[in-house]
N, CA, C and O of each residue as an XYZ file, in Angstrom:
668
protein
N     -56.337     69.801    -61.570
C     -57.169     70.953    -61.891
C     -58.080     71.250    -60.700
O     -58.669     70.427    -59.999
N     -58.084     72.557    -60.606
C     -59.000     72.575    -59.250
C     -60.257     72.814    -59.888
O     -60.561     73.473    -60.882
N     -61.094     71.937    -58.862
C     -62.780     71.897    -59.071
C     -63.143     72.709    -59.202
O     -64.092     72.439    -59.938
N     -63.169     74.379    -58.944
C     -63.375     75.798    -59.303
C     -63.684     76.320    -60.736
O     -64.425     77.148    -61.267
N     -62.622     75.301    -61.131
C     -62.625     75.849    -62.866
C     -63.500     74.815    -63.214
O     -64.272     75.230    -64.079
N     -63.735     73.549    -62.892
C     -64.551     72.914    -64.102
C     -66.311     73.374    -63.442
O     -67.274     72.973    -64.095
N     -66.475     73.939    -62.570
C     -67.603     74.785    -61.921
C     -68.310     75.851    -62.674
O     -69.493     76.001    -62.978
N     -66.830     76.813    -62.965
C     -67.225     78.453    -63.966
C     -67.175     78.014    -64.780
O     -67.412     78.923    -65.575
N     -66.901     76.497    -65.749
C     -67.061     76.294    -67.334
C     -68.296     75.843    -67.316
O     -68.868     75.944    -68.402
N     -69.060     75.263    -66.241
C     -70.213     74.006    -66.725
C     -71.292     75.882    -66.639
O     -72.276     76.092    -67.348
N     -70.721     76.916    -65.618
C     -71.854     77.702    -65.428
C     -71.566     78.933    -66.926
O     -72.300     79.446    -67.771
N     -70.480     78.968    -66.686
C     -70.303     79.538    -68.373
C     -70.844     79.030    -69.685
O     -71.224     79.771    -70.592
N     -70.852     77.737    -69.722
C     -71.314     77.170    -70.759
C     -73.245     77.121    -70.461
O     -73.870     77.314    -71.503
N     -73.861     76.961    -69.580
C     -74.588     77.063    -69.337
C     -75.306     78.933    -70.097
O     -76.255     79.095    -70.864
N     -74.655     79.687    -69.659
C     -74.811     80.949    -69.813
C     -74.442     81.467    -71.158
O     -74.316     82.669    -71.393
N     -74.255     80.420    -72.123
C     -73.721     80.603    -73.333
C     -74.336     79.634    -74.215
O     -73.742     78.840    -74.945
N     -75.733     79.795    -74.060
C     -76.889     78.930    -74.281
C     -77.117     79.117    -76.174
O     -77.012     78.423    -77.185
N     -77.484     80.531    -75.783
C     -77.613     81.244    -77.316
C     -76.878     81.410    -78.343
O     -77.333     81.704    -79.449
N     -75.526     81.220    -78.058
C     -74.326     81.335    -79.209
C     -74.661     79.801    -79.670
O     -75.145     78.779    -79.183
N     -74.079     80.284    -80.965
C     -73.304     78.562    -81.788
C     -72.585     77.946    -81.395
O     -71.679     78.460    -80.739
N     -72.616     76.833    -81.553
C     -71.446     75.796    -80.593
C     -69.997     76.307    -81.334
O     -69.068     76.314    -80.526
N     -69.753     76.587    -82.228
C     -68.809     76.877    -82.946
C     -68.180     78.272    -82.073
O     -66.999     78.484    -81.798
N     -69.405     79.147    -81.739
C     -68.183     80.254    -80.760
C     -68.657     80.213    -79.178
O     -68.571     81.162    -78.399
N     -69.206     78.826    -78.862
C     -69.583     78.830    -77.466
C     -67.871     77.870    -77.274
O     -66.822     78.195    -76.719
N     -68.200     76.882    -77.873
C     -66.487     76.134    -78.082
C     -65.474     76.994    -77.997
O     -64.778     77.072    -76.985
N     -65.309     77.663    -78.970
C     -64.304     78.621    -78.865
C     -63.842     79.678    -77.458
O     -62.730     80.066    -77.099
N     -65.097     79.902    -76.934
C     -64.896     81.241    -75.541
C     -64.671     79.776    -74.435
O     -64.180     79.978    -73.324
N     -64.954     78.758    -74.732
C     -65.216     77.637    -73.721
C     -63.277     77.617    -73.696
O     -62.438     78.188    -72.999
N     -63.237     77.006    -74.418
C     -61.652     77.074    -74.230
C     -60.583     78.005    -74.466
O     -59.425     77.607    -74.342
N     -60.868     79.397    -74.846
C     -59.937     80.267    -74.338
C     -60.179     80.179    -73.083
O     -59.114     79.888    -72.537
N     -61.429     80.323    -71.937
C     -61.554     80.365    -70.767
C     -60.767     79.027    -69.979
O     -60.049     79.024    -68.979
N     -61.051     78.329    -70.534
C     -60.599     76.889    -70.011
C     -59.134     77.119    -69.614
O     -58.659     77.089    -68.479
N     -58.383     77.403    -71.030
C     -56.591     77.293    -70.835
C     -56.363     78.238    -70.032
O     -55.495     78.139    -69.165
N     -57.105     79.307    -70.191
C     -56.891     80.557    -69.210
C     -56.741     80.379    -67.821
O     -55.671     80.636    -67.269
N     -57.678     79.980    -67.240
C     -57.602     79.146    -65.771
C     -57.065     78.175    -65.662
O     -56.754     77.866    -64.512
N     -56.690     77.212    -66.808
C     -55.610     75.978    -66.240
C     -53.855     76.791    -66.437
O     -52.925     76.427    -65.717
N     -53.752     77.458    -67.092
C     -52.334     78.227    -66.998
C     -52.119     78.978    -66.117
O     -50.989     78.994    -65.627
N     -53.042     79.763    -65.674
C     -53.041     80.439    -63.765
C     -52.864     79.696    -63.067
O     -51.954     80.018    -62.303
N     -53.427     78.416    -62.804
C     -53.422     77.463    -61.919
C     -52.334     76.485    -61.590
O     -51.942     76.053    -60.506
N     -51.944     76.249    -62.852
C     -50.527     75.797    -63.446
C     -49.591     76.765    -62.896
O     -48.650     76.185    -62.354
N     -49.522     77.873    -62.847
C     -48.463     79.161    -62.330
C     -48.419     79.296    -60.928
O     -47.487     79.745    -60.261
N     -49.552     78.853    -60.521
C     -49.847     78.762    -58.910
C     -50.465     80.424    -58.363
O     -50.168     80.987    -57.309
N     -51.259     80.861    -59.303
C     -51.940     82.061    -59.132
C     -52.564     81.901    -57.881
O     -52.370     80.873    -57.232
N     -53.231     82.729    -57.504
C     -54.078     82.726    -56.490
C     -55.198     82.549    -56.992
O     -55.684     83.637    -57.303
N     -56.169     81.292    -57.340
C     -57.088     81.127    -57.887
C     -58.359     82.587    -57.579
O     -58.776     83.428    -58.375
N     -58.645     82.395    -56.218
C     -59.348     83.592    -55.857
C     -59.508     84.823    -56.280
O     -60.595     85.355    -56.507
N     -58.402     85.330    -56.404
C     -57.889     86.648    -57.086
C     -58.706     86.913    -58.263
O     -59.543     87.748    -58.605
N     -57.714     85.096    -59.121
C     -58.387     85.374    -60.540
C     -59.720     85.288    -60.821
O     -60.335     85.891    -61.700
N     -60.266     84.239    -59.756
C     -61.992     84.002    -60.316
C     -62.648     85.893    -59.415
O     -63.596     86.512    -59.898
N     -62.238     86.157    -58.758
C     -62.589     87.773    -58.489
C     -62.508     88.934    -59.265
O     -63.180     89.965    -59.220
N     -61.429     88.548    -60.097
C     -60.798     89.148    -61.221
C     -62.080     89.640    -62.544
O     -62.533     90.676    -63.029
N     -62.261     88.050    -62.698
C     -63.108     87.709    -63.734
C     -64.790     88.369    -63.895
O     -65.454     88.689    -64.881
N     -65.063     88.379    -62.438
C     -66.489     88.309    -61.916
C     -67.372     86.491    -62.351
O     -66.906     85.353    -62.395
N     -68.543     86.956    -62.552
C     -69.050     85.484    -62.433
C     -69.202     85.183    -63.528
O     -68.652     85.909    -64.356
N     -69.911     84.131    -63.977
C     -70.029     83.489    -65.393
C     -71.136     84.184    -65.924
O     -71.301     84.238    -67.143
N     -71.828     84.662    -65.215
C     -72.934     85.929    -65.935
C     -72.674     86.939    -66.587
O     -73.165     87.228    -67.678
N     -71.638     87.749    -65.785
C     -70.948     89.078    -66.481
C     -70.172     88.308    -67.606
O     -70.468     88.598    -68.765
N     -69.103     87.252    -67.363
C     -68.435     86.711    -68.197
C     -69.333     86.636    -69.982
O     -69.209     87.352    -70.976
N     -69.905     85.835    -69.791
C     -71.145     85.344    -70.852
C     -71.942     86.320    -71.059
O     -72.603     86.092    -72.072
N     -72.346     87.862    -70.312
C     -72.602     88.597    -71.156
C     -71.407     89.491    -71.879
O     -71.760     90.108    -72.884
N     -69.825     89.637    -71.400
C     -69.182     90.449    -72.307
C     -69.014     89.286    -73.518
O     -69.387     89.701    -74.615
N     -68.494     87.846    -73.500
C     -68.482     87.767    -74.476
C     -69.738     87.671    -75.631
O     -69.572     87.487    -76.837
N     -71.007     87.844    -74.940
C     -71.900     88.031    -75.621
C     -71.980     89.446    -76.687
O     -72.460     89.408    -77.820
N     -71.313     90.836    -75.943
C     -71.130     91.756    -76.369
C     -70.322     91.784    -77.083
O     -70.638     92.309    -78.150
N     -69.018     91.332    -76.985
C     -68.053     90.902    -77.910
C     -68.059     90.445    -79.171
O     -67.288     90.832    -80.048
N     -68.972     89.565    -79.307
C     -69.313     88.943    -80.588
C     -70.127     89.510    -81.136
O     -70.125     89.456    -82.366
N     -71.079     90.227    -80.490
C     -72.172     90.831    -81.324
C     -71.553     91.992    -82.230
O     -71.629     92.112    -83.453
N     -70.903     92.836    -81.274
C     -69.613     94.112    -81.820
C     -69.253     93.458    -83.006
O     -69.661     93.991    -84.038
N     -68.504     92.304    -83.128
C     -67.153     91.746    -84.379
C     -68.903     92.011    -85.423
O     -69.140     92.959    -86.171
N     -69.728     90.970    -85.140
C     -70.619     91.005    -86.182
C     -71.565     92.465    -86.435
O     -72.512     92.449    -87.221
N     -71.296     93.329    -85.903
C     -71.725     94.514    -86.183
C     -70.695     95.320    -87.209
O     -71.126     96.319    -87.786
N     -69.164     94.822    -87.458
C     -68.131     95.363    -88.295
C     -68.455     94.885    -89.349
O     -68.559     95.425    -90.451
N     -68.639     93.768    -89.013
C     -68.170     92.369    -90.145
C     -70.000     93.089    -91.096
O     -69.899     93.423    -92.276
N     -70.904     93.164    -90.641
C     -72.418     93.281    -90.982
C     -72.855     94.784    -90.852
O     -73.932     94.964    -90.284
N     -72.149     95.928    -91.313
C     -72.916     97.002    -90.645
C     -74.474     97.106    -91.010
O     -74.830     96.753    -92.134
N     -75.515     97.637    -89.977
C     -76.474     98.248    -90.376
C     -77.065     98.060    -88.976
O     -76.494     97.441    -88.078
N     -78.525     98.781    -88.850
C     -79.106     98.860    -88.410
C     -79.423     97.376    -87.032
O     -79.166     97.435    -85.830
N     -79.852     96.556    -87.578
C     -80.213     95.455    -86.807
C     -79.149     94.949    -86.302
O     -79.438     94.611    -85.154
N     -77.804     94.648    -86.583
C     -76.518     94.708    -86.050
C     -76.755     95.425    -85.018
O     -76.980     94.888    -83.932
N     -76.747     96.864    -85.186
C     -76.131     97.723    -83.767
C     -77.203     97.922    -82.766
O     -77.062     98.425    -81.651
N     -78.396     97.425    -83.347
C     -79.474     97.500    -81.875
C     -78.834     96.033    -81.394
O     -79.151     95.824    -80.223
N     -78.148     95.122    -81.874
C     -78.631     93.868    -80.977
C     -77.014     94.061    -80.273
O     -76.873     93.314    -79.305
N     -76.059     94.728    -80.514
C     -74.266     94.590    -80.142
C     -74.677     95.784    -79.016
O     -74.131     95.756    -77.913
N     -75.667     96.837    -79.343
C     -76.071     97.616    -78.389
C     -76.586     97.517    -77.277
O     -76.415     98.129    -76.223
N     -77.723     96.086    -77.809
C     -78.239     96.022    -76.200
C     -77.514     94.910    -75.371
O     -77.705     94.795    -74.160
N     -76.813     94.232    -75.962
C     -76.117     92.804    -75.380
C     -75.121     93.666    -74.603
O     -74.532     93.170    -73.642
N     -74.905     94.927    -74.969
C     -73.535     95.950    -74.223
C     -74.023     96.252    -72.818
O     -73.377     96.199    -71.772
N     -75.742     96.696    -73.072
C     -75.878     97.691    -72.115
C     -76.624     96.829    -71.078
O     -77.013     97.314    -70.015
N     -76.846     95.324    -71.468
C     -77.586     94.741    -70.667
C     -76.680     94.241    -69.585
O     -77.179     94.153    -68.463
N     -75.270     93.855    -69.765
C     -74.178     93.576    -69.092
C     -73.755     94.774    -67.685
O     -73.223     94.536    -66.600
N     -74.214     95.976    -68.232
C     -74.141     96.870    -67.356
C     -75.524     97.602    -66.468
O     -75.318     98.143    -65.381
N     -76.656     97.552    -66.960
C     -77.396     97.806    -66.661
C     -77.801     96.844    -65.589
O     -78.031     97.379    -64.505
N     -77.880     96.099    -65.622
C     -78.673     94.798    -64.543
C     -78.641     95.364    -63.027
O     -79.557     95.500    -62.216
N     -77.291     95.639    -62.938
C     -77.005     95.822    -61.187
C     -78.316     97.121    -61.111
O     -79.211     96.996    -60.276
N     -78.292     98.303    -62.046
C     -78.823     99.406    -62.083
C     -80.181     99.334    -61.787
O     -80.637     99.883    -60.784
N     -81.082     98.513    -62.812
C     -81.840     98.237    -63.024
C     -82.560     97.237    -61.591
O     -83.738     97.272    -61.234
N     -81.499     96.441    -61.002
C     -82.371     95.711    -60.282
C     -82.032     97.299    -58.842
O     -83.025     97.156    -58.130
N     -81.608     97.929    -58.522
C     -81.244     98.923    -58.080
C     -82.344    100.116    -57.897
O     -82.620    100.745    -56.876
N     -82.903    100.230    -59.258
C     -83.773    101.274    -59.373
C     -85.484    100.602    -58.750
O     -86.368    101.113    -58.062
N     -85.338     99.346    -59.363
C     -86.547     98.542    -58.926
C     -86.780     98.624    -57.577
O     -87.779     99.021    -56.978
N     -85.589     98.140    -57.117
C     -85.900     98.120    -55.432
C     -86.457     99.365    -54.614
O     -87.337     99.320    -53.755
N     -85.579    100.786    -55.174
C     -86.027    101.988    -54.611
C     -87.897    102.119    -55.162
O     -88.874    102.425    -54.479
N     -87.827    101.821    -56.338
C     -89.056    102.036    -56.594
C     -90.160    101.662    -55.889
O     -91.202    102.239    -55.577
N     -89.632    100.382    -55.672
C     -91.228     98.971    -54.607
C     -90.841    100.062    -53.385
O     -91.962    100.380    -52.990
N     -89.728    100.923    -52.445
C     -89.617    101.067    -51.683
C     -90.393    102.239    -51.420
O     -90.868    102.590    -50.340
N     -90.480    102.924    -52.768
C     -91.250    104.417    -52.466
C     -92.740    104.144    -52.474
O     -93.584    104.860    -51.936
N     -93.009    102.801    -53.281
C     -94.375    102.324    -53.450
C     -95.106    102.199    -51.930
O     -96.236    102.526    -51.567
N     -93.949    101.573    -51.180
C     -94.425    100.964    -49.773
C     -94.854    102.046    -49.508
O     -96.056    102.310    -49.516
N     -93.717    103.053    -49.161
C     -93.665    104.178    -48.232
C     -94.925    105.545    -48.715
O     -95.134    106.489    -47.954
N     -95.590    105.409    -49.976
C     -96.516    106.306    -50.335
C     -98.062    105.602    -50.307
O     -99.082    106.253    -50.531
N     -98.049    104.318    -50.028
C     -99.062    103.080    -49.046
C     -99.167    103.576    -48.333
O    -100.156    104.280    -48.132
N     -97.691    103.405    -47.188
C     -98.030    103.469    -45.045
C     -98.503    105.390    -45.558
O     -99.518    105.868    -45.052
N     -98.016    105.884    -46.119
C     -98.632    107.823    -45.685
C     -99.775    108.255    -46.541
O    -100.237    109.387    -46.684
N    -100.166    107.037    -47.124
C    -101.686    107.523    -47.434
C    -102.390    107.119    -46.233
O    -103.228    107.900    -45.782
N    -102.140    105.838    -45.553
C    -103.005    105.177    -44.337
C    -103.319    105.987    -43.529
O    -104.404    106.388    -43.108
N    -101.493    106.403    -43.158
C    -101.694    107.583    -42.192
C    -102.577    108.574    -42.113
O    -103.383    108.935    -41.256
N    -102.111    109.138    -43.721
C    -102.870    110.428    -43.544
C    -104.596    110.089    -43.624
O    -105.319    111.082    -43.556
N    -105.376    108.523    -43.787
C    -106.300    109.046    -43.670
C    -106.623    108.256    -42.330
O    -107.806    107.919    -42.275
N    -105.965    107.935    -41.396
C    -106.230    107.644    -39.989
C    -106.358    109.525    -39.651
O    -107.358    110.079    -39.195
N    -105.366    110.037    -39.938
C    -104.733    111.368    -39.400
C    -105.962    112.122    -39.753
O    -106.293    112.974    -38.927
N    -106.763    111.980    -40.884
C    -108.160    112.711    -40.877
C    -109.013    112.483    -40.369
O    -109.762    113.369    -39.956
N    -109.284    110.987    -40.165
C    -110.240    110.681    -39.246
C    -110.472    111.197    -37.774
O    -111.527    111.676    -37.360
N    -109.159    110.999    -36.957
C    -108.999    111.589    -35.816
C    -108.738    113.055    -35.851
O    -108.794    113.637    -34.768
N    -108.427    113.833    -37.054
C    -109.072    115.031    -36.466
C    -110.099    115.387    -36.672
O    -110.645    116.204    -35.931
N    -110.944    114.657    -38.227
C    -112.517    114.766    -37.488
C    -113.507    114.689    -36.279
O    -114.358    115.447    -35.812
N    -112.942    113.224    -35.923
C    -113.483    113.376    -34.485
C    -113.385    114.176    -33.294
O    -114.207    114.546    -32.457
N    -111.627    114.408    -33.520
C    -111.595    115.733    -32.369
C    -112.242    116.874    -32.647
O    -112.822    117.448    -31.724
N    -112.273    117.602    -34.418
C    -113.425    118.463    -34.262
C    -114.616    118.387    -34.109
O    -115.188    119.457    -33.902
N    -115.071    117.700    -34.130
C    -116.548    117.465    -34.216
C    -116.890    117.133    -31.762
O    -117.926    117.272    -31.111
N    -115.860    116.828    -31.425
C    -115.779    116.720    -29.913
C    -115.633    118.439    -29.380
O    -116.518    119.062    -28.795
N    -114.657    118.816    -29.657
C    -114.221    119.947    -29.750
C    -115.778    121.313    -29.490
O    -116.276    121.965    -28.572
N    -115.997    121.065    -31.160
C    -117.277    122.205    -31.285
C    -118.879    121.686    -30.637
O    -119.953    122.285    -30.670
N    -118.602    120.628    -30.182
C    -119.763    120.219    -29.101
C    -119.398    120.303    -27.834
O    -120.369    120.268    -27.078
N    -118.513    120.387    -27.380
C    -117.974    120.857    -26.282
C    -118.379    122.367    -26.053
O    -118.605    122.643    -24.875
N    -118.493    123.258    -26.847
C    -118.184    124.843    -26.827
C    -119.692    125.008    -27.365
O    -120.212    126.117    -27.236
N    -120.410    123.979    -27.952
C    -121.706    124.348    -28.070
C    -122.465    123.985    -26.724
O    -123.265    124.789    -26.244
N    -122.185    122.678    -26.080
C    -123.177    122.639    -24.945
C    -122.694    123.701    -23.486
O    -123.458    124.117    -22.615
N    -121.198    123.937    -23.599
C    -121.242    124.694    -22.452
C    -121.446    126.497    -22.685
O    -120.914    127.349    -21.974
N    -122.407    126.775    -23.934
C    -123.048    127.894    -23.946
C    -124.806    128.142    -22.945
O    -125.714    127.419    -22.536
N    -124.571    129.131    -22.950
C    -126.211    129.000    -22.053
C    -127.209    128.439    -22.941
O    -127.242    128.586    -24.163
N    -128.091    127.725    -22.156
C    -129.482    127.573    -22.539
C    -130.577    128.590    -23.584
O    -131.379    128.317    -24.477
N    -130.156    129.757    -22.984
C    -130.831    130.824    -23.887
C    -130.499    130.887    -25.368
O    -131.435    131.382    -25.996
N    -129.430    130.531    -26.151
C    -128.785    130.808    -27.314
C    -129.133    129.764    -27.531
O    -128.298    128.917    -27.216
N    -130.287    129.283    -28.066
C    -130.624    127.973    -28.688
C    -130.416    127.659    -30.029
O    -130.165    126.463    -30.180
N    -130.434    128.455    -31.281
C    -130.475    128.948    -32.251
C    -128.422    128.507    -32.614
O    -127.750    127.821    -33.384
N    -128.231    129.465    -31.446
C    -126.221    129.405    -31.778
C    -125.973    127.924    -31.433
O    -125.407    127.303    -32.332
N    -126.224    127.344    -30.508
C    -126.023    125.811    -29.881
C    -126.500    125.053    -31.560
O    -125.719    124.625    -32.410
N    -127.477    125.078    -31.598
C    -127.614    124.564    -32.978
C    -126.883    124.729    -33.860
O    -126.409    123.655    -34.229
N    -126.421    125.832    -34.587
C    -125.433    126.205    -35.428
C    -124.578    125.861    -35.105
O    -124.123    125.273    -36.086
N    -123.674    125.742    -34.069
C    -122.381    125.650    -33.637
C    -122.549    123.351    -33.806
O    -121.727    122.529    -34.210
N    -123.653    123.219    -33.390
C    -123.613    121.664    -33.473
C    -123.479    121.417    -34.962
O    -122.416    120.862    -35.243
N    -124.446    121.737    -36.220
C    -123.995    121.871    -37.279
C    -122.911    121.884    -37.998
O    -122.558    121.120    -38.897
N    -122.373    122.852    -37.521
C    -120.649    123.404    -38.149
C    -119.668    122.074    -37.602
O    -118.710    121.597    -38.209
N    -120.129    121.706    -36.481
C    -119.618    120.445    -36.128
C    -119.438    119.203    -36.662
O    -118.491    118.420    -36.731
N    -120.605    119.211    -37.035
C    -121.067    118.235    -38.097
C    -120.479    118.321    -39.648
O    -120.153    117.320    -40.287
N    -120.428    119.173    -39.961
C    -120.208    119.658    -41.263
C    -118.619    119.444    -41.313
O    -118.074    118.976    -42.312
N    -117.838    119.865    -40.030
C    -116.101    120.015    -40.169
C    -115.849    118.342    -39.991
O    -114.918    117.780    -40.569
N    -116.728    117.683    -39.183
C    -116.086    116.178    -39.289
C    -116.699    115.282    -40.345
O    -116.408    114.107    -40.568
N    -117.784    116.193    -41.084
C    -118.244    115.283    -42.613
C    -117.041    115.712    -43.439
O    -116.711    114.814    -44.213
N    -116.304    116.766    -43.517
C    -115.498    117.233    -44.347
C    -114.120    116.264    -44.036
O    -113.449    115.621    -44.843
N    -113.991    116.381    -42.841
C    -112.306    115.327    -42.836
C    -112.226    113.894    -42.800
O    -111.241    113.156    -42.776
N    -113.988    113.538    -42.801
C    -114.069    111.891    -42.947
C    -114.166    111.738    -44.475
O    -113.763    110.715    -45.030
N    -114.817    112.981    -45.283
C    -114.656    112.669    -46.849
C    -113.091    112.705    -47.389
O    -112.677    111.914    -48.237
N    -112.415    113.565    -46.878
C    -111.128    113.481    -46.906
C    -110.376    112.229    -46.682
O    -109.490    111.839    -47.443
N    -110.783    111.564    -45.532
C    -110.367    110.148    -44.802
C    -110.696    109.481    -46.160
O    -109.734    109.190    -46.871
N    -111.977    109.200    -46.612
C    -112.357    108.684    -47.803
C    -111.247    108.403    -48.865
O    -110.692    107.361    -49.212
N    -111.133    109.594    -49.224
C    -110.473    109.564    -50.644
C    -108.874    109.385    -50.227
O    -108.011    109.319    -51.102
């Protein structure tokens, strides 16, 4: 017997925690003969354990599997939420860990462009506020009144994009 198979039974059985021994036994050795009669045939083991997927997917269809029979065998309500979600959890996972990842990724990426944008306010506060003191001191001496105002407004446009920076 190749070591492969008694590997996917100890991790199958492992993954088949929650069933009764009565139908963990049972999926234990349909799986069992299943892979010793491939192996016996001289299958390409690979193929088949590729075939299969892993003992996770495995152990959740037959998880779905059984829940289904007992959803015939039991109709109602509490039946088909639990044959329902044992279905969709088998398929969902890849999705789910899928959606997560984009999510943390947009999380990052709406982090670094808040930073930005309030580095990006800061420095154009400062350039305005350089800017309209620039154009206020190289007015004449006589316009004392405008030099003032114009220093003001200066003041006022880089209080405005550092409150911005703020928030």
């Amino acid at each position: 017997m190749d070591e492969r198979i008694g590997e996917f039974l100890k991790a199958l059985e492992k993954e088949l925690e929650g069933l009764s021994e009565e139908e963990r036994n049972e999926a234990l050795a349909y799986y069992r003969e299943y892979l010793n009669d491939a192996y016996d045939e001289g299958k390409d083991m690979d193929e088949i354990f590729l075939g299969m997927g892993t003992p996770e997917k495995v152990a959740g269809m037959i998880k779905a599997e059984l829940n289904i029979a007992r959803m015939q065998e039991n109709p109602g309500l509490k039946s088909f939420v639990k044959a329902s979600g044992s279905a969709f959890r088998v398929v969902t996972r890849p999705l789910y860990i899928f959606l997560l990842s984009v999510t943390i990724f947009l999380s990052y990426c709406m982090v670094a462009l808040f930073y930005a944008g309030a580095f990006l306010f800061c420095l154009a506060g400062f350039v305005s506020l350089m800017v309209i003191l620039y154009e206020a001191f190289s007015m004449p001496a006589r316009f004392l009144l405008e030099i003032a105002g114009t220093v003001g407004m200066g003041l006022l446009t880089a209080g405005v994009f550092l409150l911005f920076c703020i928030m």
